[in-house]
C-alpha positions, 0 to 999 in steps of 0.5 A: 484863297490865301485870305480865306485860309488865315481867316479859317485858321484864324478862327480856328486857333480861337476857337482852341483857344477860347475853348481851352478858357473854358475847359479849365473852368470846367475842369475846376467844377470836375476837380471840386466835385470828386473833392467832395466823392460827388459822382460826375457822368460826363465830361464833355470837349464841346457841347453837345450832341456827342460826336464820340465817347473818348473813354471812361474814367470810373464813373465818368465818360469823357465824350467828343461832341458836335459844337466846338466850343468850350467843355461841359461837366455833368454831375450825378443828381445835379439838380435833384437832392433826391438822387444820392451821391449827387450834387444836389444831395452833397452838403451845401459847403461841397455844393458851395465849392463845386460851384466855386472851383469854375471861376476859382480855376479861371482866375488862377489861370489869368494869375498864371499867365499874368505872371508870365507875361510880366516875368518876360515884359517886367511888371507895371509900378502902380504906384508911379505915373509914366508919361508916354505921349504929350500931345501938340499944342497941348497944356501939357506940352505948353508946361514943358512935360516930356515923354518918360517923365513921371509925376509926383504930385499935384498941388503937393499931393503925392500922386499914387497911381494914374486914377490918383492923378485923374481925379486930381486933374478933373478936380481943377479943370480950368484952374493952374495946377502945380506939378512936380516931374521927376525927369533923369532923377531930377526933381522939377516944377511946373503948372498948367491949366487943365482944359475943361473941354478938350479936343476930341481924343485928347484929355484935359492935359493933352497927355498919354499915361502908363506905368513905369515897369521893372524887371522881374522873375516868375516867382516875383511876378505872381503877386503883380498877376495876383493885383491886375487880377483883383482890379480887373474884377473892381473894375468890373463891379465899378463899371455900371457906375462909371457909366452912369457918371459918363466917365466910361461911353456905353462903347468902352462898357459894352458886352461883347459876344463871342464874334467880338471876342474873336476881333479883340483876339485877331487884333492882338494876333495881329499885333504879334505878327507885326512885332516879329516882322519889326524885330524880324524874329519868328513870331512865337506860338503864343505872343505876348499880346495874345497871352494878356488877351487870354489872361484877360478873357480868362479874369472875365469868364472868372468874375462874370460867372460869380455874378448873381444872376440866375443860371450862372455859378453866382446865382446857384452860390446864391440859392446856396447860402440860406441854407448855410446861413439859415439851415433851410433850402430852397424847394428844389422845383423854385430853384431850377425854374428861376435858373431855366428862366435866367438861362433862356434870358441868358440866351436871348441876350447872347443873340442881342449882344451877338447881332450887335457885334455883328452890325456895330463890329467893337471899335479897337483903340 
């Protein structure tokens, strides 16, 4: 029974949480569209149907509904130019930003929480390579590299970040390469081969990597946040061809639906509560494992809804800029068949990537 109570409040604390992922984005479109005077009807906690109607500010309601997940804003006239004082008949700059303040807002909020987690944990020097396990038997280990060693070149080439070593180290597999350490301040040289098939969860070194991190305040934090938050979306764009390279398995690129979001927030849930045991401190009300996993989720709602795919944000920007570009607008009647077409699309494919989370639940490192 007990089981079964944490499992519920579990997934009742994701449900708030995630949800509130969603409000914000949805409180970014709300915010944009009375910049601009464009009338908004409803905004909704939850998707319908309406449970209740909270209140009324001016001509907006604010309404309880059924399904408990996420928010919804509805703007006057959204999707017909026709009606005045409505989205569709706003300028196209107001469109263009109304469309904009959802994701804008979610990638603030990943910056936001970002900057705290570093301003509580330090923040990671990318430009240094830290390593943090050397594995047995390794070329690694056979070249005398330690744990909190950092290296600093390859075959005399500075190394700036942990990609910067990869390519250098998959550029030489199976050829002896210099490495230049800097251990306790002392600068040191070694060489290792590394291995052009290596054993299963190893890399071709037989090392772990990491950045080494320094202490900082909020206000220093920010510009970190603000870098993690850029690269997570490169990365995102990049994905699709580190795929195709085979430098990224379909496992590690996979979509995930709302039940493997849910494993990936249980999984840093989890891991706060086993640091409290281990610090035998109360475990706090937001973890730090838990808040990366929110800023995270946060970055990718933000990017993924800038995508340009029909029913998306990204796509409506889409449809947005030949008029800006060219002064003509797409027929409205085009423009709202190919996003019903892309939301049903959209749908199906929440289904597939739902059932596949549920068959084939995402594996944790």
């Amino acid at each position: 029974m007990d089981a079964i109570f944490s499992t519920l409040l579990r997934i009742f604390e994701f449900i708030i949480a995630f949800g509130l992922l969603v409000f914000l984005h949805e409180l970014g479109h709300y915010l944009a569209a009375k910049l601009f005077n464009i009338q908004v009807e409803e905004f909704g906690f939850g998707f319908p149907p309406r449970l209740v109607k909270l209140f009324q500010f001016r001509e907006t309601e604010f309404t309880l509904n059924w399904i408990p997940f996420g928010a919804f804003v509805r703007p006057k006239g959204e999707n017909d130019p026709e009606v005045p004082g409505g989205l569709a008949s706003a300028s196209p700059w107001a469109r263009l930003t109304v469309l904009f303040g959802g994701p804008l807002m979610n990638l603030l909020t990943g910056v936001v929480l970002f900057s705290v987690l570093f301003s509580q944990l330090g923040a990671p020097d990318l430009s240094r390579v830290l390593i943090v396990e050397v594995s047995e038997n390794s070329p690694a280990a056979e070249a005398g590299i330690q744990v909190n060693d950092i290296i600093t070149e390859i075959n005399g080439t500075v190394i700036t970040s942990m990609q910067d070593l990869s390519n250098h180290v998959r550029a030489n597999l199976g050829q002896e390469v210099q490495i230049t350490l800097l251990r306790g301040g002392k600068r040191i040289e070694t060489s290792a081969v590394p291995r052009e098939n290596p054993p299963e969860g190893q890399g071709a070194l037989g090392i772990t990597m990491s950045n080494p991190v320094r202490p900082m305040n909020l206000v220093q934090a920010v510009p970190y946040a603000a870098r993690l938050t850029y690269e997570q979306g490169r990365q995102l764009l990049t994905l699709p061809f580190l795929m195709l390279r085979g430098e990224v398995s379909p496992d590690e690129g996979r979509f995930v639906g709302p039940k493997g979001i849910y494993d990936i927030y249980s999984a840093a849930r989890e891991l706060d509560e086993e640091e409290a045991v281990a610090t035998q401190e109360p475990e706090p009300i937001l973890g730090l494992n838990t808040l990366s996993f929110l800023a995270t989720i946060s970055i990718a709602l933000g990017y993924t809804n800038l995508l340009p795919i029909p029913a998306l944000d990204g796509g409506r920007i889409l449809f947005v800029l030949p008029e800006i570009l060219f002064r003509r607008r797409i027929p409205a009647q085009y423009e709202n068949m190919i996003h019903l077409i892309g939301f049903t699309a959209l749908i199906l494919l929440m289904i597939y990537v739902t059932t596949q989370d549920i068959i084939n639940p995402i594996a944790l490192p």
